[in-house]
C-alpha positions in Angstrom: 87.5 199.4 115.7 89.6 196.8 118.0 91.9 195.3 115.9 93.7 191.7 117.1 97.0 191.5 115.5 99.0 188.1 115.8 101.8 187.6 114.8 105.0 185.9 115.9 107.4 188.8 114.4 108.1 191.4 117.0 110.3 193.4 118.7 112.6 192.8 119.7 113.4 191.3 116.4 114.4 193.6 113.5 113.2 193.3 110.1 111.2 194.4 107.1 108.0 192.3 109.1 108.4 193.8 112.3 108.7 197.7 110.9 105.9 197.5 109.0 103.4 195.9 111.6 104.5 198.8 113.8 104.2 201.3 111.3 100.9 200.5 110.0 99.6 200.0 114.0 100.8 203.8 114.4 98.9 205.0 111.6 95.3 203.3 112.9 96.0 204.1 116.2 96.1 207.9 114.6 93.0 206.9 113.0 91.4 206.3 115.9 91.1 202.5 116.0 92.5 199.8 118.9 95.3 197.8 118.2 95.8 194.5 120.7 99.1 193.2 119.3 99.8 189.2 120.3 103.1 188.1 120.1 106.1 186.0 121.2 106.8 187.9 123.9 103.4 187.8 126.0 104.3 183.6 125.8 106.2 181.0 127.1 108.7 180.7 124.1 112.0 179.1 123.1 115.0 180.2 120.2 114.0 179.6 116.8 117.1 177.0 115.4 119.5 178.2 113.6 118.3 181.9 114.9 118.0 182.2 118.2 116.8 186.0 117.9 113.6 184.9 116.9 111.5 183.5 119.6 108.8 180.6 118.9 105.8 180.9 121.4 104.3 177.4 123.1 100.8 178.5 123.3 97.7 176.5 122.4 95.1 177.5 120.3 92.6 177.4 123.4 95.3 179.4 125.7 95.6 182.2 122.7 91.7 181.8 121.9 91.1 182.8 126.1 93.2 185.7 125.3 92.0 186.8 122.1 88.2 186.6 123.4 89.3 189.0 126.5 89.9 191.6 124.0 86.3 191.1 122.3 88.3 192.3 118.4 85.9 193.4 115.8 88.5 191.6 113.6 91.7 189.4 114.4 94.6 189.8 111.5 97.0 187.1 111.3 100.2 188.3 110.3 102.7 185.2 110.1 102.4 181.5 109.6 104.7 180.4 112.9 103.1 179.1 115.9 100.9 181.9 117.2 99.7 181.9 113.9 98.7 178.6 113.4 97.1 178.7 117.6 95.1 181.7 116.6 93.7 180.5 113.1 92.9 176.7 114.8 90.9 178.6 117.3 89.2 181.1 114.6 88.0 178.2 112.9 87.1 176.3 115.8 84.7 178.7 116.9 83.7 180.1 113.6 85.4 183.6 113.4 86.4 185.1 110.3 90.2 186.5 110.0 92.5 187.9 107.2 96.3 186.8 106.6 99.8 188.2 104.8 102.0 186.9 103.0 105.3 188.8 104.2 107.9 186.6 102.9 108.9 183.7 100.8 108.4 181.3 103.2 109.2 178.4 101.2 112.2 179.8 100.2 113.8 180.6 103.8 113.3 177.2 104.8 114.8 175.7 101.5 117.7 178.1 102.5 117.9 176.7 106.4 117.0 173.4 105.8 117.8 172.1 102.6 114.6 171.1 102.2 113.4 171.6 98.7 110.6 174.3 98.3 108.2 172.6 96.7 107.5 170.7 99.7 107.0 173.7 101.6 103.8 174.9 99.7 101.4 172.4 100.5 101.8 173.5 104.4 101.2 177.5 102.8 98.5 176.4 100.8 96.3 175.1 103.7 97.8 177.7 106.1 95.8 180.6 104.1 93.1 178.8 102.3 90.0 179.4 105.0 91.2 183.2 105.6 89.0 185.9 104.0 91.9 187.4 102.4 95.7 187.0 101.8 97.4 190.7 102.2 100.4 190.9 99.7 102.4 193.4 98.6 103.1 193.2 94.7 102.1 191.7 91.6 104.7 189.3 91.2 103.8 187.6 94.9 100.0 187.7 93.8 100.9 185.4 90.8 103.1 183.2 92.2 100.5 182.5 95.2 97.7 182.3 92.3 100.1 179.8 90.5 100.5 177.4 94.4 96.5 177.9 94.1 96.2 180.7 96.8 93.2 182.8 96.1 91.6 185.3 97.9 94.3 188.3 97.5 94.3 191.8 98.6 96.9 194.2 98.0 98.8 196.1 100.7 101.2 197.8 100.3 104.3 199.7 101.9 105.3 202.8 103.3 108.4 205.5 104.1 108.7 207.4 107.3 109.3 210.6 105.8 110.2 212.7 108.7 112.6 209.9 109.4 114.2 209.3 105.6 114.7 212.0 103.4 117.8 213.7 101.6 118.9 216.8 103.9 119.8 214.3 107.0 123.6 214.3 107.8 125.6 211.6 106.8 126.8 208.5 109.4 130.0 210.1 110.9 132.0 207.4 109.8 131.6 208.3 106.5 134.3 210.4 106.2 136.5 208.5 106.5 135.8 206.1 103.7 136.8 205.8 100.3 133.9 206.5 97.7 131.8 205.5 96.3 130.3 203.9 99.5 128.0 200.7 98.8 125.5 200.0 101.2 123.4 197.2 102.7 120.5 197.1 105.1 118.9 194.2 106.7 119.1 191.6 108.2 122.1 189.4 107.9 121.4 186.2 107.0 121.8 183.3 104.9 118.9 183.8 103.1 119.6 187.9 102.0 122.1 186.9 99.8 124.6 189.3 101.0 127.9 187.4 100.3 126.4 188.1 96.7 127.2 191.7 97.3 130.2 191.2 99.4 132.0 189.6 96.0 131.6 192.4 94.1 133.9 194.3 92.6 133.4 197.9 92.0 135.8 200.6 93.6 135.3 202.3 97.1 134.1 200.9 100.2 131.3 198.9 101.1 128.8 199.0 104.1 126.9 196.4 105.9 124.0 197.9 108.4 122.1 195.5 110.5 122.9 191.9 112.7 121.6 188.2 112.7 123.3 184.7 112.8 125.6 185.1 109.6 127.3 187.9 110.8 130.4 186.9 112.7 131.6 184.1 110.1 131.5 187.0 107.2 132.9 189.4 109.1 135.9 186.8 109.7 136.0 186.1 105.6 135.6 189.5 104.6 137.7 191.8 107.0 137.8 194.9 104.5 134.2 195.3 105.1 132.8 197.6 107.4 130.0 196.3 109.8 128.3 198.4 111.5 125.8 196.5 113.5 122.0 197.3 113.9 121.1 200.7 113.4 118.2 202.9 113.8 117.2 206.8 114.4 119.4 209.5 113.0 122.4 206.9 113.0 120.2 204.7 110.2 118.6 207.3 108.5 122.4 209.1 107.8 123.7 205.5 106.4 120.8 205.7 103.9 121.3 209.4 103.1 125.2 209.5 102.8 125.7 206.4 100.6 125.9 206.4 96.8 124.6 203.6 96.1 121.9 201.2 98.4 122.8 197.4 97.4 120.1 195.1 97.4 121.5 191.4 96.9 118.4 189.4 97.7 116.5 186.8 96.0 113.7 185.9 98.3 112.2 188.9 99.4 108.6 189.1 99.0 108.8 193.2 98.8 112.0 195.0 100.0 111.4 197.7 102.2 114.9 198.7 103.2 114.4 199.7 99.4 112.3 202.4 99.5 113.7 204.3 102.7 117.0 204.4 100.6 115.0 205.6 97.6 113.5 208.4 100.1 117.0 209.2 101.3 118.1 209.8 97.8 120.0 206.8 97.2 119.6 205.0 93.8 119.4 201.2 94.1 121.0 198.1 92.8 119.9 194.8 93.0 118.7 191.7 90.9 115.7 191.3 88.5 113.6 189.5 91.0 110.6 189.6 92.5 110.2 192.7 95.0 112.7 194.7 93.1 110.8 194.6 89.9 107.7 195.1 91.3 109.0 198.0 93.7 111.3 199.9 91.4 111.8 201.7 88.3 114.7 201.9 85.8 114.9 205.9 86.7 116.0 205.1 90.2 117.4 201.8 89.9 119.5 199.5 88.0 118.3 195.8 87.9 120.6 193.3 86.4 121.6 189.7 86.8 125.6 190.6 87.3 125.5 192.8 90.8 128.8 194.8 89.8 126.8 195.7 86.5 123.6 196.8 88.5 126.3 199.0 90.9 127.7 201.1 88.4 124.1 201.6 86.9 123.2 202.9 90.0 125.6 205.3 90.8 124.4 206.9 86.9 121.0 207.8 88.6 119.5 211.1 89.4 119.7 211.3 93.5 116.8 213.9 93.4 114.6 212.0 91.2 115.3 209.0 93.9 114.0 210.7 96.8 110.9 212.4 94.5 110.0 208.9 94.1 110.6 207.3 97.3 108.6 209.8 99.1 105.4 208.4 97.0 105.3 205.7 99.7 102.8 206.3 102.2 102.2 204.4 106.1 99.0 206.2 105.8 98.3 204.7 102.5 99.2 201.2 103.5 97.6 201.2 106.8 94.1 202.1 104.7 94.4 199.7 102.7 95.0 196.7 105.5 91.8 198.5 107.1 89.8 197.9 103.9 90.8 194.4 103.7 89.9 193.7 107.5 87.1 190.7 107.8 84.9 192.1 110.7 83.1 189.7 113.5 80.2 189.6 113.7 79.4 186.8 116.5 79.9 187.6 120.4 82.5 185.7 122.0 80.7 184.5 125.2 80.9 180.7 124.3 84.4 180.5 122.0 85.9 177.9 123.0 
């Protein structure tokens, strides 16, 4: 099967959107299908405000659509609502195609974050966005409702996986953790307004704490919080030993539609502490985690967990598992191309 995928989160970019679109392409292209990937980078594009990582492609539907046809897909996923998304799904339904979306993050709530812009204003522009695809791809329960409550129908669940060769207990720990004072808590992710970090960075439990990964809020709280070690983007053996060595993995946000920085902790054998929100409660379960509204309350949980029990449970999430079940929710074309417009 030839698979479009479009989507405006790609490398280079780094985040819980981008992994997973990579991981789940590996595993059908393992299966034997085609995966045409369209992104930012095949585009004329410009900074996204207030993040310039993230590129925003100028492309029109019609410009996308040529492309898309070139490829002849026997389905075209759309994986995010930014410009290449909204191109490609104004030229499915100009010419008739069928097409699946995802729902990968709170949307609403990033731009309420950004902008100021109150949420609720926010939906109607989501709302329209998915309502003529043939299914909206989520990941938990708790996103399924809340999309059912904005009156998004059409949902299919997909969920998440671990690269276990990659994440797992027996990897050494990051070198520069000998050096540090335990218990070492640790975050992964992206750094950003929205990830609630500074949440995390307030706490008060004992040791040292850890902050893995870049993005625009990074020099301003590494200039208010000098204690705290930064140690960029990560990735390879160099990620995999921040996982495995901590004691605790630190999940501060609110706004996350899943949380997969989560479960490669989990898989590493590191117990997790975070809020009572969605993604956490949907993801985790009080034998690996500690959930509570006070973060230095959810630390000290943590550190009370069973590390082996962590990783047993961790390794229960599948790219094999997830990339099936995108497959299954797939809406295939059935018309020929030769006169999309």
């Amino acid at each position: 099967m030839r698979i479009a995928l479009v989507t405006d989160a790609w490398a280079p970019q780094i985040n819980g959107v981008v992994r997973t679109l990579q991981s789940v392409r590996r595993e059908l292209e393992k299966m034997g299908h085609d995966i045409r990937v369209f992104s930012p980078d095949q585009f004329y594009s410009v900074p996204c405000p207030t993040y310039g990582e993230i590129k925003l492609a100028l492309v029109t539907a019609g410009a996308l659509g040529q492309a898309l046809a070139a490829v002849v897909p026997d389905a075209i996923h759309i994986a995010t609502e930014g410009p290449l998304g909204l191109a490609a799904r104004r030229w499915c339904r100009r010419n008739g195609f069928p097409f699946t979306t995802a729902y990968h993050t709170q949307f609403p709530d990033y731009v309420s974050k950004r902008t100021g812009l109150p949420s609720e204003w926010i939906w109607p522009f989501i709302r329209r966005f998915h309502a003529p695809s043939q299914a909206v791809l989520t990941a938990t329960d708790s996103v399924r409702r809340e999309l059912r409550a904005h009156g998004i129908g059409h949902l299919r669940h997909w969920g998440r996986g671990v690269d276990l060769d990659a994440f797992s207990p027996g990897v050494p720990p990051h070198p520069c953790y000998a050096q540090l004072a335990r218990p070492i808590q640790l975050y992964v992710g992206r750094v950003a307004v929205e990830k609630n970090i500074e949440a995390f960075l307030q706490t008060r439990q004992p040791g040292t704490k850890v902050v893995v990964g870049d993005g625009p809020a990074r020099a301003a709280l590494q200039a208010c919080y000098p204690d705290i070690l930064f140690l960029g983007a990560l990735s390879g053996a160099a990620l995999a030993g921040a996982y495995a060595g901590a004691d605790v993995f630190v999940f501060p946000s609110k706004t996350d539609t899943f949380g997969l920085v989560m479960i490669e902790a989990l898989a590493s054998g590191t117990p997790v502490a975070a809020y009572p929100v969605t993604g956490p409660i949907d993801v985790v379960t009080s034998d690996v985690a500690c959930l509570d509204a006070d973060l230095d309350v959810a630390i000290a949980g943590a550190l009370m967990r069973d590390r082996a029990r962590c990783a047993a449970f961790g390794s229960g999430f599948t790219w094999r598992r997830s990339a099936e079940q995108f497959l299954a929710a797939l809406a295939p074309i059935e018309e020929h191309f030769d006169e999309a417009a």
